[in-house]
VOBA-1610 file (N, C-alpha, C; in pm, whole numbers, padded with zeros to 5 digits, always signed):
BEGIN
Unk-04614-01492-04356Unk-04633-01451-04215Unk-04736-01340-04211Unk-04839-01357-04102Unk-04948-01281-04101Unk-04903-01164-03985Unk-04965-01043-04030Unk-04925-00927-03922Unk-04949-00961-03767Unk-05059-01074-03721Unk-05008-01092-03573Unk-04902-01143-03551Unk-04863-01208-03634Unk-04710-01340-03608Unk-04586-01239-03646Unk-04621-01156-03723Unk-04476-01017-03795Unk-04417-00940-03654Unk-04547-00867-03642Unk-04503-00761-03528Unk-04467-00857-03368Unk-04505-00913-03336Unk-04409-01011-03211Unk-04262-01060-03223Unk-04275-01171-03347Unk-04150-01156-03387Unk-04066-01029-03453Unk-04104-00943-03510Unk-04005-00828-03508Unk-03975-00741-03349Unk-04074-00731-03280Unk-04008-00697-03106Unk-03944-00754-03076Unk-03966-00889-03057Unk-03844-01004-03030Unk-03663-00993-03063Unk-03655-00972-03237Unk-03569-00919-03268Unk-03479-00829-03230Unk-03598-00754-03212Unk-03494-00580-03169Unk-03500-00569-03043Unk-03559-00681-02962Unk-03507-00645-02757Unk-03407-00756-02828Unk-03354-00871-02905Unk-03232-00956-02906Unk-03134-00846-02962Unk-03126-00750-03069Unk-03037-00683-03111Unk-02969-00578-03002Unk-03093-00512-02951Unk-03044-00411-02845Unk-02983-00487-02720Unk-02964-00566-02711Unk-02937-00663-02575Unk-02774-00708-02618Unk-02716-00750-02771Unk-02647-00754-02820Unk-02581-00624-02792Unk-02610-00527-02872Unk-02496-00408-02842Unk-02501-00324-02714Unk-02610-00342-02616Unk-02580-00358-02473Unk-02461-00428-02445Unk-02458-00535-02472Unk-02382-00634-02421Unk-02174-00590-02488Unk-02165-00548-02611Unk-02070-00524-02665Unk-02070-00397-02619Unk-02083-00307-02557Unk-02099-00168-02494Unk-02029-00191-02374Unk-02110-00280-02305Unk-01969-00324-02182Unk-01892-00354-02190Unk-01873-00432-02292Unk-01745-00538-02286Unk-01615-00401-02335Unk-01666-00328-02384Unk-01590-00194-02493Unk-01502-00105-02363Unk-01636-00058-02238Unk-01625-00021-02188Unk-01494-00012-02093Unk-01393+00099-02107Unk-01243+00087-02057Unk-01307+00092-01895Unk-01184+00038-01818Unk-01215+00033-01692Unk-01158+00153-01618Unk-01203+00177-01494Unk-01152+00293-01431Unk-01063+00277-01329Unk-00951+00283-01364Unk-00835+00287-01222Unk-00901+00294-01102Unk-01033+00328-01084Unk-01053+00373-00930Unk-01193+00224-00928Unk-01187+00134-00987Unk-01230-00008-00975Unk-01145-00055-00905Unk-01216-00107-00800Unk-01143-00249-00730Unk-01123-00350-00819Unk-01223-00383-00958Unk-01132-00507-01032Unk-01033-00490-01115Unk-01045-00379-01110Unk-00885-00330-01208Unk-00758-00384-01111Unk-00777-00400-01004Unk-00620-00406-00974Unk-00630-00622-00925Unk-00563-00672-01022Unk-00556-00828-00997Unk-00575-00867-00822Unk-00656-00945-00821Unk-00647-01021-00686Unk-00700-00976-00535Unk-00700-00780-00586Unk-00719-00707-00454Unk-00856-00709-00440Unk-00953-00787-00372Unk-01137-00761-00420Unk-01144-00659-00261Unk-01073-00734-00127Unk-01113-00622-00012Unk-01003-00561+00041Unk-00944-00474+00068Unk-00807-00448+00124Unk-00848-00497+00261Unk-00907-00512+00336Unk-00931-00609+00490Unk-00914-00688+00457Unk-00984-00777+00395Unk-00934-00942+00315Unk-00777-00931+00306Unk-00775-00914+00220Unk-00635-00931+00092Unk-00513-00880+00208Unk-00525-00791+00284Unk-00402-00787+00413Unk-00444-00767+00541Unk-00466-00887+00566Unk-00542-00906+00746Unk-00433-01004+00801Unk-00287-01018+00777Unk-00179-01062+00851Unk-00186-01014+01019Unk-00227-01139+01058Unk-00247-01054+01260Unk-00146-01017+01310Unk-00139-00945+01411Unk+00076-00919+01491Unk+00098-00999+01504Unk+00025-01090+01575Unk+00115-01215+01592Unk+00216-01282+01536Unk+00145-01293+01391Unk+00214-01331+01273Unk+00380-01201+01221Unk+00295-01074+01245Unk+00405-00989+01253Unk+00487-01008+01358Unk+00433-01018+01444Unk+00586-01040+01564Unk+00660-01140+01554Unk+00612-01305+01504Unk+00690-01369+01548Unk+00817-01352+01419Unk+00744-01304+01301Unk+00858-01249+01184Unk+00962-01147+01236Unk+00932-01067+01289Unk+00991-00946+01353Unk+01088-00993+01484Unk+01058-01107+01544Unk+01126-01149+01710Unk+01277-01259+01599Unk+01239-01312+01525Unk+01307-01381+01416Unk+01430-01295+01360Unk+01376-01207+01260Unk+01515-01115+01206Unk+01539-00986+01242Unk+01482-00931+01383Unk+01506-00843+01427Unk+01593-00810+01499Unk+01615-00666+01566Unk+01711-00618+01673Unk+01664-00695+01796Unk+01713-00644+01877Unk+01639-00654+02017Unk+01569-00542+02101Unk+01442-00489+02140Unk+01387-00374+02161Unk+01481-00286+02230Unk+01476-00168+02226Unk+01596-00107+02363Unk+01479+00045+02377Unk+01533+00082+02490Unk+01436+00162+02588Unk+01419+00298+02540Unk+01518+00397+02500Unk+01536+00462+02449Unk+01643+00540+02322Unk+01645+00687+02320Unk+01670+00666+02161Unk+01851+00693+02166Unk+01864+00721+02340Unk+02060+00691+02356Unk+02071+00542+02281Unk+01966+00461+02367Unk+02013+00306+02354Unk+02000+00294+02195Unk+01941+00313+02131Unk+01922+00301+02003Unk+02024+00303+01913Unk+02130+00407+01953Unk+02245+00445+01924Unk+02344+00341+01870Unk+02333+00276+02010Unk+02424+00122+01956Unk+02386+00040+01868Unk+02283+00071+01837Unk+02215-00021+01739Unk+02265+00010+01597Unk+02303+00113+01572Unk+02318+00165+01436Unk+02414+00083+01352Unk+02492+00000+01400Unk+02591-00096+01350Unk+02471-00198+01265Unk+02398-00264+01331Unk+02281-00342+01337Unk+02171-00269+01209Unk+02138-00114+01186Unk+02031-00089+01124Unk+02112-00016+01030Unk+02005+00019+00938Unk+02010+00116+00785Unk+01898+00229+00828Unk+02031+00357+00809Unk+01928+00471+00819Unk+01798+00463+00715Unk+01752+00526+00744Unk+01592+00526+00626Unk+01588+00688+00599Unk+01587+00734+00429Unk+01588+00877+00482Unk+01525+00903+00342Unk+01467+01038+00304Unk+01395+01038+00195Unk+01491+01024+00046Unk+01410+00961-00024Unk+01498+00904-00146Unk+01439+00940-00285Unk+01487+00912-00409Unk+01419+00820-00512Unk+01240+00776-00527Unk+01290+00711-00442Unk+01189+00585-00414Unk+01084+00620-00311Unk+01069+00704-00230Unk+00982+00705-00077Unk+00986+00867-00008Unk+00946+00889+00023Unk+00930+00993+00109Unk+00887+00953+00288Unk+01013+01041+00326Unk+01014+01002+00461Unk+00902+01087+00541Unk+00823+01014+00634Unk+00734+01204+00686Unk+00778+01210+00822Unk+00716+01353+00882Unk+00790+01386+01020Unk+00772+01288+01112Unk+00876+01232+01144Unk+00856+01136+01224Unk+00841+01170+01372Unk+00757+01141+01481Unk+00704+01203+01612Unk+00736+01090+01710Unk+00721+00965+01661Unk+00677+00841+01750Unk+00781+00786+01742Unk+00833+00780+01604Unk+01018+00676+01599Unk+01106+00706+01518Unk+01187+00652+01515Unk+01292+00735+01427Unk+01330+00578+01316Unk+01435+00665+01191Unk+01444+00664+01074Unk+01551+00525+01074Unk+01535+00401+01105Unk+01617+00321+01103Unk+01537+00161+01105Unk+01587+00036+01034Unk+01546-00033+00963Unk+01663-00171+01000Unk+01620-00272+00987Unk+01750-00411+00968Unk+01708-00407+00828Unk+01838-00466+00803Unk+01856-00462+00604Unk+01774-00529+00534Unk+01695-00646+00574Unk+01561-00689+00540Unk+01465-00627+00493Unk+01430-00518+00605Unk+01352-00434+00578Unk+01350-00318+00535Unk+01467-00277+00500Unk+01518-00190+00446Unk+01518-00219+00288Unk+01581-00287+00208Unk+01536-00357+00113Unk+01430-00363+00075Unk+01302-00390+00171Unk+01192-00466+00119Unk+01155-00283+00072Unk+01128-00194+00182Unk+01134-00081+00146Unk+01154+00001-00006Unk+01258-00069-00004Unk+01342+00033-00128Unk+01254-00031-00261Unk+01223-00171-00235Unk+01160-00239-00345Unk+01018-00217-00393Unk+00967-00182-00249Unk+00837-00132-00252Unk+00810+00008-00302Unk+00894+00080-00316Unk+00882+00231-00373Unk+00923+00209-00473Unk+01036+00147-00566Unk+01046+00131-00668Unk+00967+00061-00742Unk+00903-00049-00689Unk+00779-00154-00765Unk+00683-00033-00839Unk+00633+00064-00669Unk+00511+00132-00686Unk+00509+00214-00811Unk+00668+00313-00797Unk+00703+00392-00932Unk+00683+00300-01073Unk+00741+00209-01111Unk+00778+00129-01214Unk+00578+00110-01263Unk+00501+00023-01133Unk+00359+00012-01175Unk+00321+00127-01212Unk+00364+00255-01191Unk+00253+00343-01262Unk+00312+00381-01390Unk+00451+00381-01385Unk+00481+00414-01537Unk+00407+00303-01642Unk+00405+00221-01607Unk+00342+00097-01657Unk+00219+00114-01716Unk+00137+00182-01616Unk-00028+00204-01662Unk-00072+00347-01706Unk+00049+00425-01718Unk+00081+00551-01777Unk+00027+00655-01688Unk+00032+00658-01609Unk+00004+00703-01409Unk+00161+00809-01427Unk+00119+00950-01389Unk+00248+01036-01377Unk+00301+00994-01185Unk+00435+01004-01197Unk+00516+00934-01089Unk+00429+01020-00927Unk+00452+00924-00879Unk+00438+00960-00731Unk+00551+00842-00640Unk+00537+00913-00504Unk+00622+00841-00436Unk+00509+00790-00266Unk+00568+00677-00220Unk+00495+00658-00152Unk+00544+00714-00005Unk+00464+00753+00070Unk+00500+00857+00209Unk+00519+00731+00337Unk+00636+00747+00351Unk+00651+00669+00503Unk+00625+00719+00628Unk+00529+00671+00747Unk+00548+00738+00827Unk+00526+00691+00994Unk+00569+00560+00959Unk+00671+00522+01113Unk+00742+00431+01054Unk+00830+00397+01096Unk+00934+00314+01130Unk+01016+00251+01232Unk+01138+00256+01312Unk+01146+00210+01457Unk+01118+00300+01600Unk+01065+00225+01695Unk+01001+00284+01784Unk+01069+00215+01916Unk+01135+00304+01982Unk+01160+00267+02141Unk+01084+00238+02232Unk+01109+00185+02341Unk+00991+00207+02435Unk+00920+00296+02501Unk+01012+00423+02505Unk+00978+00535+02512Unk+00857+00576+02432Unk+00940+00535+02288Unk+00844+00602+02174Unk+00716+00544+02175Unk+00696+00366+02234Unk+00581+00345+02241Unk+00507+00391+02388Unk+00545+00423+02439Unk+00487+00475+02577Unk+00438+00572+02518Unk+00498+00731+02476Unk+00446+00824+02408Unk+00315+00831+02368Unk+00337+00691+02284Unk+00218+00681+02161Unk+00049+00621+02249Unk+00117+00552+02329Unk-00018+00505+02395Unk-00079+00554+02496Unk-00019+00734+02527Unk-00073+00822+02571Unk-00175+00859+02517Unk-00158+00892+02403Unk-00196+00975+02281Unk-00332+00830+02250Unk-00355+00740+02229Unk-00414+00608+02199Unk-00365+00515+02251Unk-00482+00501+02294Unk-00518+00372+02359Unk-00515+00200+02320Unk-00538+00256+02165Unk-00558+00137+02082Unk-00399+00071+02039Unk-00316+00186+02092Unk-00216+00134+02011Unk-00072+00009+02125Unk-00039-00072+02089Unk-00019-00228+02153Unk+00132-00157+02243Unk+00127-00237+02347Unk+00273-00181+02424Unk+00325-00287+02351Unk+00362-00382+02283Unk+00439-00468+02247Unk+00363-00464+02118Unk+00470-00339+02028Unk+00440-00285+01923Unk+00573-00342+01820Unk+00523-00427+01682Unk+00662-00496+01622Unk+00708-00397+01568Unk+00698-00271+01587Unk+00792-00161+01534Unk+00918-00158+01612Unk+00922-00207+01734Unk+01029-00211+01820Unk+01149-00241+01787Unk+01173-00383+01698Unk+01179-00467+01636Unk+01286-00428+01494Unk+01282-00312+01404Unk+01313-00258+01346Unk+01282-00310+01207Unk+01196-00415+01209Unk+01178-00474+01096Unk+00968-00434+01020Unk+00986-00304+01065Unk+00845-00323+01036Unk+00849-00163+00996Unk+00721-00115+00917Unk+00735+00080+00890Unk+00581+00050+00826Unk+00518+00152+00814Unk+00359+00234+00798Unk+00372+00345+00632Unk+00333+00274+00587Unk+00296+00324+00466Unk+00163+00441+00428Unk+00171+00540+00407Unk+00010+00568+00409Unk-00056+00508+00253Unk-00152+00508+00276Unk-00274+00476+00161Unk-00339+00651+00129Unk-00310+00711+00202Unk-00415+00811+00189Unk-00315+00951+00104Unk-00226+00933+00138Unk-00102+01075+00096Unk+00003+01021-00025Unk+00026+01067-00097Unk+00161+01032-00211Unk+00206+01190-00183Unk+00330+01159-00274Unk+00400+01281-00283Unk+00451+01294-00453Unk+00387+01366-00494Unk+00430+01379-00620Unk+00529+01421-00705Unk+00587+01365-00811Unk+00725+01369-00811Unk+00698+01482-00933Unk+00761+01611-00934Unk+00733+01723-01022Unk+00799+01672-01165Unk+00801+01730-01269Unk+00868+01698-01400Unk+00967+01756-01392Unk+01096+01707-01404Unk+01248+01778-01412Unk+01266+01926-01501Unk+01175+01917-01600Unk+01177+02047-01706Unk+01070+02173-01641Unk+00975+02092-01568Unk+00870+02206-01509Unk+00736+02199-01586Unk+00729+02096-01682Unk+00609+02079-01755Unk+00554+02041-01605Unk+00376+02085-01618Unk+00241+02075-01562Unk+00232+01884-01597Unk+00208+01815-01497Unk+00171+01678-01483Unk+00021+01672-01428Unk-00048+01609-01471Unk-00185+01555-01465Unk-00178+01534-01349Unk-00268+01494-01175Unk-00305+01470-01079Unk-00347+01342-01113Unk-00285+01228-01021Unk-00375+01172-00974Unk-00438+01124-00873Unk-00567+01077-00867Unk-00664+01064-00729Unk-00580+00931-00630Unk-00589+00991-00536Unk-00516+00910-00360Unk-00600+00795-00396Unk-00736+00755-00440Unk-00803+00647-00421Unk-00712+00553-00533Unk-00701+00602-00681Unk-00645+00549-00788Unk-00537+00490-00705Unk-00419+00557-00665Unk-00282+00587-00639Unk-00304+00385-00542Unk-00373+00415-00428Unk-00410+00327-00315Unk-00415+00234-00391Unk-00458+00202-00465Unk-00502+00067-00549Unk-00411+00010-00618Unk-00312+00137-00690Unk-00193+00054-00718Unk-00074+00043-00641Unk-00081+00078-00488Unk+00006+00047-00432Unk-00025-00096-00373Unk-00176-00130-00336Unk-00217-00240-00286Unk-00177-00386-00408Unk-00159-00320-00528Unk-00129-00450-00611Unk+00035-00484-00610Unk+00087-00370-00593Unk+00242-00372-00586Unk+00275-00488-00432Unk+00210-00416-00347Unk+00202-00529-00213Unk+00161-00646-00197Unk+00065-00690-00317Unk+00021-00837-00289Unk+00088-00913-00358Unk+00176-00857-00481Unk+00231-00915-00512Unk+00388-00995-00467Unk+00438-00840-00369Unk+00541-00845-00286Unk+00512-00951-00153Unk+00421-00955-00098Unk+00331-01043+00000Unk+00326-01183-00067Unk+00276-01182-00174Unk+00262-01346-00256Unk+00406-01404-00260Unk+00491-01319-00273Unk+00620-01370-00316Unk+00729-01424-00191Unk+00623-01376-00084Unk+00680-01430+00083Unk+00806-01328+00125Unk+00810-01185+00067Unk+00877-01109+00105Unk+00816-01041+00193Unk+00718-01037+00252Unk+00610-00925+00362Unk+00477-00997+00428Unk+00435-00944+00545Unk+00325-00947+00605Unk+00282-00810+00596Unk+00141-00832+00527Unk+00096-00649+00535Unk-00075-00668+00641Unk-00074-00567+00698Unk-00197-00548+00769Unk-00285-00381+00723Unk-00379-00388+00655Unk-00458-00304+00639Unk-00518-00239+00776Unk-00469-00111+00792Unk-00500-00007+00906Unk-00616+00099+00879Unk-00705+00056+00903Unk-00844+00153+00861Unk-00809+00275+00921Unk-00824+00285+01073Unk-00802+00415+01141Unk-00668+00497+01132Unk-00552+00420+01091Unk-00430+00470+01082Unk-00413+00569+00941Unk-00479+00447+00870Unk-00495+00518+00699Unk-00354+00469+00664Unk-00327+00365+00667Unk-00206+00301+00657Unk-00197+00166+00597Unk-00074+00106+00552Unk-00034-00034+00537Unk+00061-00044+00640Unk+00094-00153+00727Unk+00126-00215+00802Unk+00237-00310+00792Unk+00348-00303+00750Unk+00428-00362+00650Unk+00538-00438+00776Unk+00545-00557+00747Unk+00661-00639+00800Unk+00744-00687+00747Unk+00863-00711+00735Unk+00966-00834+00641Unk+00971-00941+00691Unk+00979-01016+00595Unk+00996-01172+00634Unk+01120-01223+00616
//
C-alpha cells in the first residue's frame, strides 16, 4: 500500500473507531430520572392522561353518591363515604373548596395510589415521599365558591360525586428518617414522573380515569 492509499484508509479507520466508542458511550450512559424515557409508556403527560369529564362523569354518576347542596347535607352522607385524612400513604392539604370524604372505590384506589408511589421509589432507590392531596368532595356550595374564584372551573364538577380527588404533580411531602439521619432531596420534576408511571399503570389496569391539569398542577383522578 502506497502512502496515498495508507493515509485515507487510516482516517477512515479512526472516524469508524471513534464512532464505535461514541456509540458504546451512550449506550453506557445511565439515564436520568428526570427523562421522560425513563419512566415506561409516559412519552406526554397530555397524551398519556387526557380522559375527558365526560368519561369522568359518567364513571362517577355510576358508583357515586348523589350530589347534595351543602356541607349539613353532606352529613348524611357519611354512612355512604370514607373519611380521607392524612396517613402513611398521602398527605391531606388544606382543604378550602371540599371536604375530606370519598365512596370506598375511591378511597381504595387512593390508598393504593400512595402506597404504589412509596413502594416505586423504594424500588429505584428514591428516599420516601408522600403524595399531597388536595381536593376531594365538593358540594354545591363548594362548587359555587370555586367558580367565583374561576371561571374555568365546571358547575357540574365530578368531584360532587365523591368518587374523584386532585393529586398535585408539583408538591410531595417528604417523609423524614425515623432516627433523624439527613435524606438526600429529591427534584418535584423526578418525583412527577414517578408518580405518572405509578398512574398509568393503575389506569392500564382499569382501576382510574386520570386527566392531566396543566393550570391546576394536578392529576385528576377518578375510580372506576
Amino acid at each position: 500500500m502506497n502512502k496515498k492509499e495508507f493515509f485515507p484508509a487510516a482516517w477512515m479507520l479512526l472516524v469508524v473507531l471513534f464512532g464505535m466508542m461514541a456509540s458504546c458511550k451512550e449506550k453506557e450512559r445511565p439515564m436520568k430520572m428526570n427523562e421522560p424515557r425513563n419512566i415506561r409508556g409516559v412519552v406526554s403527560y397530555k397524551r398519556s392522561f387526557s380522559d375527558l369529564n365526560d368519561t369522568h362523569l359518567a364513571s362517577a354518576k355510576k358508583i357515586g353518591v348523589s350530589p347534595v347542596a351543602d356541607r349539613e347535607a353532606a352529613k348524611l352522607l357519611v354512612g355512604s363515604l370514607q373519611e380521607v385524612s392524612t396517613c402513611e400513604f398521602y398527605h391531606l392539604d388544606s382543604l378550602t373548596h371540599s371536604i375530606p370524604y370519598l365512596v370506598p372505590q375511591a378511597y381504595t384506589l387512593l390508598n393504593n395510589l400512595g402506597r404504589n408511589f412509596l413502594d416505586s421509589l423504594s424500588c429505584k432507590g428514591l428516599n420516601p415521599y408522600r403524595i399531597i392531596v388536595t381536593s376531594v368532595l365538593r358540594t354545591d356550595d363548594d362548587v359555587k365558591r370555586l367558580r367565583k374564584g374561576n371561571v374555568n372551573a365546571s358547575s357540574n364538577s365530578v368531584h360532587r360525586y365523591g368518587t374523584t380527588f386532585d393529586v398535585s404533580y408539583k408538591r410531595f411531602d417528604r417523609v423524614e428518617d425515623p432516627e433523624g439521619y439527613p435524606l438526600q432531596e429529591v427534584g418535584a420534576d423526578t418525583l412527577k414522573l414517578v408518580l405518572a408511571e405509578v398512574l398509568r399503570d393503575l389506569r392500564q389496569a382499569g382501576d382510574c380515569y386520570v386527566k392531566y391539569e396543566l393550570k391546576q398542577g394536578c392529576f385528576h383522578i377518578t375510580a372506576r
